[in-house]
C-alpha atoms as a printed R data frame, in Angstrom:
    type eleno elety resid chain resno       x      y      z
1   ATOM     1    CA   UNK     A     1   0.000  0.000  0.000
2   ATOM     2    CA   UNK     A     2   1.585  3.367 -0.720
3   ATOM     3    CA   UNK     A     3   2.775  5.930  1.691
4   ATOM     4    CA   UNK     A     4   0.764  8.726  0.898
5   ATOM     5    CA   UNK     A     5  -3.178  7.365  0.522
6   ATOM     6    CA   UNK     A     6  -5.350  8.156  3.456
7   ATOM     7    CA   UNK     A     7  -5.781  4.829  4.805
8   ATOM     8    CA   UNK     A     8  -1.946  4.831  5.775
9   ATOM     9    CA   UNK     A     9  -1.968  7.903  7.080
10  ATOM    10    CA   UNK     A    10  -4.976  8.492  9.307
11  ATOM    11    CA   UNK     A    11  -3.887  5.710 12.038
12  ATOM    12    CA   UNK     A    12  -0.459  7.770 12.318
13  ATOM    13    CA   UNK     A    13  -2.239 10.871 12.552
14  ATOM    14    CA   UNK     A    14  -3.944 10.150 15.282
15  ATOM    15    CA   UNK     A    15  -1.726  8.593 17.323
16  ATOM    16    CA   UNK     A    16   0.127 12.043 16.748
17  ATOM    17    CA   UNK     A    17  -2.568 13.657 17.690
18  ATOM    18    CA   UNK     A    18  -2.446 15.603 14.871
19  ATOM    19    CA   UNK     A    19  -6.126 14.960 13.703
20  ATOM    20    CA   UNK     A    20  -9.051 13.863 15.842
21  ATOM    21    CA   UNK     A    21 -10.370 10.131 15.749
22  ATOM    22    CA   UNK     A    22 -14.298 11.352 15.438
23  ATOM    23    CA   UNK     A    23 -14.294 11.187 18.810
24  ATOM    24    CA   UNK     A    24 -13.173 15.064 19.926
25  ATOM    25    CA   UNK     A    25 -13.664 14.880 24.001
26  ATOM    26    CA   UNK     A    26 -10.052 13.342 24.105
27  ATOM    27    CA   UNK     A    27  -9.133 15.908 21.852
28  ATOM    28    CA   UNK     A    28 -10.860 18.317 23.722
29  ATOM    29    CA   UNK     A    29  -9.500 17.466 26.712
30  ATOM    30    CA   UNK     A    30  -5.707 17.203 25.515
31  ATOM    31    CA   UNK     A    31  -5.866 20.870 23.990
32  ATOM    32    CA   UNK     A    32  -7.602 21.864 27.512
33  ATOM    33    CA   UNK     A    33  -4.676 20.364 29.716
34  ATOM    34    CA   UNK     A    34  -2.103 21.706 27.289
35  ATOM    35    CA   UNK     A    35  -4.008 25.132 27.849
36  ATOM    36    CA   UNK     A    36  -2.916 25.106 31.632
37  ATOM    37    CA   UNK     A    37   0.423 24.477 30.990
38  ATOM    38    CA   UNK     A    38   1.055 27.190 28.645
39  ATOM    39    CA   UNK     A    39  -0.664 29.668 30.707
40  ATOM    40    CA   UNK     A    40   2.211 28.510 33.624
41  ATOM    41    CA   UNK     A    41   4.543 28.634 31.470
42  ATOM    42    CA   UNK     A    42   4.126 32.119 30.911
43  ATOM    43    CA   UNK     A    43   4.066 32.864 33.997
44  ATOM    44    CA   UNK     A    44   6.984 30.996 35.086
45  ATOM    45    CA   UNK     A    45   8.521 33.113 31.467
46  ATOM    46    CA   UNK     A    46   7.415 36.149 33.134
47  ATOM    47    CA   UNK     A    47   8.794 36.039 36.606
48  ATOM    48    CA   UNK     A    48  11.944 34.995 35.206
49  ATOM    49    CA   UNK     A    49  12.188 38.235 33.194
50  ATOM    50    CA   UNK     A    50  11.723 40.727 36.046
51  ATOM    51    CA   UNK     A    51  13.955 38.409 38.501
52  ATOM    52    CA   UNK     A    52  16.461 38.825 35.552
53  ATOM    53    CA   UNK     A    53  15.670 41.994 34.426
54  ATOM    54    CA   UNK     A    54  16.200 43.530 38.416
55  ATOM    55    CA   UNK     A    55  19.573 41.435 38.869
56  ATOM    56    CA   UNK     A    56  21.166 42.531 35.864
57  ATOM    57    CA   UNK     A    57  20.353 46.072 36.521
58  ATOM    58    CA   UNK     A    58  21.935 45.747 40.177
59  ATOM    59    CA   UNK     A    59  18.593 46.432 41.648
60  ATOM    60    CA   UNK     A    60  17.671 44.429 44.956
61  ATOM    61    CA   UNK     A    61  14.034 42.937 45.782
62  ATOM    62    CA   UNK     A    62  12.254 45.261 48.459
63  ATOM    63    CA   UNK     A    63  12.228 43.436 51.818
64  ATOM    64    CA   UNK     A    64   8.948 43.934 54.178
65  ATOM    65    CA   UNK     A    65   9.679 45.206 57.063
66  ATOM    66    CA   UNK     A    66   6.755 44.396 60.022
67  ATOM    67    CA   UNK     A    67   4.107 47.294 60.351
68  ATOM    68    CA   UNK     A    68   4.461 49.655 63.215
69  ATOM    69    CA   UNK     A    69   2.335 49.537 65.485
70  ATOM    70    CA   UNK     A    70  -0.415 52.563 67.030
71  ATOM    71    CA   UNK     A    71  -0.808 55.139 63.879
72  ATOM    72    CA   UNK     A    72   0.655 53.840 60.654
73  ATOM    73    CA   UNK     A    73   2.002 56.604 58.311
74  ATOM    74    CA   UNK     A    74   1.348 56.882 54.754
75  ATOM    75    CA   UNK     A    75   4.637 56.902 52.580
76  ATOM    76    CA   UNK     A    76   3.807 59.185 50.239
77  ATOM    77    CA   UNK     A    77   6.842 60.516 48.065
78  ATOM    78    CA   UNK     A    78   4.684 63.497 46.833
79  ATOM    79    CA   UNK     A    79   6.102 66.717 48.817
80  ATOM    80    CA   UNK     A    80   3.160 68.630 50.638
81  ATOM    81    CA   UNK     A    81   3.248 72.760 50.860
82  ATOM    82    CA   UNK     A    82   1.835 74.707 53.239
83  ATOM    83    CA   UNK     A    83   1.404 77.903 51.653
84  ATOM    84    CA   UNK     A    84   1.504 78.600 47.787
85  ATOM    85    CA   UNK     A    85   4.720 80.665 48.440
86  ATOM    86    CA   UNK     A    86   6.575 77.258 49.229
87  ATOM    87    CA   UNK     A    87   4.642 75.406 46.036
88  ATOM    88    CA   UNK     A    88   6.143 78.322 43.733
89  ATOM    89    CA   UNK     A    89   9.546 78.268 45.487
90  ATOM    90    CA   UNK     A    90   9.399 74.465 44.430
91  ATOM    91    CA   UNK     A    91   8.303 75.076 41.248
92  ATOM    92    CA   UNK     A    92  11.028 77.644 40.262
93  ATOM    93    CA   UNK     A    93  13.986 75.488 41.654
94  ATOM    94    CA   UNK     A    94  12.674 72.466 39.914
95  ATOM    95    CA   UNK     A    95  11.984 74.554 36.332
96  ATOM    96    CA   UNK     A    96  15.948 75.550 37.113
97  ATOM    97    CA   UNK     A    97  16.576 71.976 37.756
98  ATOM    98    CA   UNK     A    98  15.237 70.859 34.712
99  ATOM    99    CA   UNK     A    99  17.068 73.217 32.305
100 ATOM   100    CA   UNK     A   100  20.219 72.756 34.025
101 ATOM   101    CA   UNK     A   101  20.174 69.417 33.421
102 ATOM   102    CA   UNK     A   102  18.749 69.520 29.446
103 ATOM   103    CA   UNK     A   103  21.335 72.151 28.784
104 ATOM   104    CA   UNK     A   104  24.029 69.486 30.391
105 ATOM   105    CA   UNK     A   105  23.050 66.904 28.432
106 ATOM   106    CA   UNK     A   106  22.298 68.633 25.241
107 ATOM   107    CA   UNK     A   107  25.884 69.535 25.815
108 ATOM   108    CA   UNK     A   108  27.247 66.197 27.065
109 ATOM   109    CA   UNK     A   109  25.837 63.671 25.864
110 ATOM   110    CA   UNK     A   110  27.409 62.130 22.210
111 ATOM   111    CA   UNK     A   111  25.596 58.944 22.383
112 ATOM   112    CA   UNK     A   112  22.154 60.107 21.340
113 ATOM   113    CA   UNK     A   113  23.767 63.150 19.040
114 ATOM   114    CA   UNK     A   114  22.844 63.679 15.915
115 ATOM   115    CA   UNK     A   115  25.239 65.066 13.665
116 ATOM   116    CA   UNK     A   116  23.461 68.365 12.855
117 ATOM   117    CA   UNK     A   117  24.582 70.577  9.824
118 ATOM   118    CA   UNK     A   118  25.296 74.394 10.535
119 ATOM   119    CA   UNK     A   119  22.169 75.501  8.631
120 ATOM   120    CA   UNK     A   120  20.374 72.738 10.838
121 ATOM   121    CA   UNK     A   121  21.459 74.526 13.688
122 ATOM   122    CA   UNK     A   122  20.837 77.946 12.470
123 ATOM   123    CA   UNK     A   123  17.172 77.223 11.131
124 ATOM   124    CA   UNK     A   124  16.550 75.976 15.077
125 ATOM   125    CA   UNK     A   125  17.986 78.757 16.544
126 ATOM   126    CA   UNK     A   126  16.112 81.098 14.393
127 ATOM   127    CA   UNK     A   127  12.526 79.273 15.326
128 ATOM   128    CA   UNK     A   128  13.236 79.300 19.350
129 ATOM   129    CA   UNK     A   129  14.142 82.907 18.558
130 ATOM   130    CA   UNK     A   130  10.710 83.564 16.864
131 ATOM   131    CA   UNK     A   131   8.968 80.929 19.676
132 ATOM   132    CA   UNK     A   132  10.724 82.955 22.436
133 ATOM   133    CA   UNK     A   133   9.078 86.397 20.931
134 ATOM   134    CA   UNK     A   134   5.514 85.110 21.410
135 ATOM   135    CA   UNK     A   135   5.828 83.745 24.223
136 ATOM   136    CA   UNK     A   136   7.453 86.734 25.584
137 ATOM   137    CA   UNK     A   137   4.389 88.829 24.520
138 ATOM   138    CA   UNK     A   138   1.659 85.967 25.763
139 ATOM   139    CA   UNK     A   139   3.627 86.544 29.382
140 ATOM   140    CA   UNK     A   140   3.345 90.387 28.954
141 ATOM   141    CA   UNK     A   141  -0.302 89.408 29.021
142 ATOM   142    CA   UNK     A   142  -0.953 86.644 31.570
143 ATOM   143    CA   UNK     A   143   2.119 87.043 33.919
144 ATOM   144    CA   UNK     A   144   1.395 84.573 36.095
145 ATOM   145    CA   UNK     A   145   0.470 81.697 33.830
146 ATOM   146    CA   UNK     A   146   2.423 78.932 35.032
147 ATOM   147    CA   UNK     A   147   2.176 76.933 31.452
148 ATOM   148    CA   UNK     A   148   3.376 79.712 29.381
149 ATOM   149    CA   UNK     A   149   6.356 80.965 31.636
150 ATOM   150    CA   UNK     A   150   7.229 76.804 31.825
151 ATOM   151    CA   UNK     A   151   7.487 77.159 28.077
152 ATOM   152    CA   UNK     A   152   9.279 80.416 27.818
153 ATOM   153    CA   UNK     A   153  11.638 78.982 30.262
154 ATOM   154    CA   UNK     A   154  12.330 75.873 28.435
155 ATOM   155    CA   UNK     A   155  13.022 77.580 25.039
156 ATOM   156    CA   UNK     A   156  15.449 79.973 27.016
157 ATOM   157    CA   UNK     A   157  16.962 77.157 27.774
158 ATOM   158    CA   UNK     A   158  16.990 75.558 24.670
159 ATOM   159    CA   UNK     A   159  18.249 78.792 22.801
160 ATOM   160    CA   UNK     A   160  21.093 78.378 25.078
161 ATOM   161    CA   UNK     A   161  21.835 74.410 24.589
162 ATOM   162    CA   UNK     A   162  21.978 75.174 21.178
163 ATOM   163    CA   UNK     A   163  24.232 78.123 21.140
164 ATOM   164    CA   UNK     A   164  26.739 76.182 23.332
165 ATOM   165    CA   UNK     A   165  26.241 72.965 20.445
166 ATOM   166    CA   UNK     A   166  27.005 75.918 17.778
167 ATOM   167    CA   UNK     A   167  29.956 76.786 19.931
168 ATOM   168    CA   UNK     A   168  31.283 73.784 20.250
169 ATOM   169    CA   UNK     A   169  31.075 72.955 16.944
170 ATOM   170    CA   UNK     A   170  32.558 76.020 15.353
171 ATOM   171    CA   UNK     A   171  36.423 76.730 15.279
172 ATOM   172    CA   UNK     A   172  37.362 78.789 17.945
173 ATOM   173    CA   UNK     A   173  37.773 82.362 16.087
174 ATOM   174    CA   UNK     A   174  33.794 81.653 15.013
175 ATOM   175    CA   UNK     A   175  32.753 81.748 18.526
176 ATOM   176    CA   UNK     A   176  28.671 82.982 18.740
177 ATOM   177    CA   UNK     A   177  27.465 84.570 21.585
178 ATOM   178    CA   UNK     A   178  24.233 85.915 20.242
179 ATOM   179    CA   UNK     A   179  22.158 85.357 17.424
């Protein structure tokens, strides 16, 4: 009898498990236990990652520590003010914060640099001019508007970062200081 007609095939089929006998429940059944072990497999997958992931940063598992006892004290990381004077004294040293550290890495960091042409450079310091403008005039006319002077701040900043790129750049008898 040859190899490929059905009546040679279908017994090793089944015993495979590859087709179904007619019957289906054992089929069923098979597919429904298999199902199980997948889905704990995935999690076993899973758990493996962040155990993994955590060592090979350096990173150690959190330990619990026994609750205190009498009044238990939420461990919030937010930082509560008690007068808006203190929430705006925040707010200004972490704005300074912020562009301190873009200007630093604007000016530091090679890895994620892209090699920027001169006209590049120009045509971006030209737009945060113009950006700085209006937004200079839209704080002429709502001082206090915490989204706009976060915005003027950040182009400032900006401006600067890409001054010092320009500067850096350029030989050292093309120095820019303004634009």
């Amino acid at each position: 009898m040859p190899l490929t007609t059905w009546e040679s095939l279908r017994p090793a089929l089944i015993a495979d498990g590859v087709i179904d006998s007619g019957n289906g429940l054992v089929s069923r059944l098979r597919r429904q236990r298999f199902g199980w072990f997948q889905a704990a497999a995935a999690a076993v997958l899973v758990a493996g990652g962040v155990v993994g992931g955590r060592l090979s940063a350096g990173a150690s598992f959190p330990v619990s520590a026994p609750a205190p006892t009498g009044r238990v004290a939420l461990a919030d990381s937010a930082p509560r003010f008690r007068s808006m004077d203190e929430a705006r004294a925040a707010q200004t040293q972490s704005q300074i914060l912020y562009q301190n550290a873009t200007a630093y890495l604007a000016q530091h960091d090679t890895a994620s640099r892209v090699i920027e042409t001169p006209a590049g450079m120009r045509t971006r310091l030209a737009a945060l001019d113009r950006t700085q403008q209006v937004l200079n005039e839209a704080l002429t006319q709502a001082p206090y508007d915490p989204v706009i002077s976060g915005y003027y701040l950040t182009t400032v900043g900006q401006r600067e970062a890409t001054l010092r790129m320009i500067n850096t750049a350029a030989p050292a008898s093309m120095r820019i200081t303004s634009y």
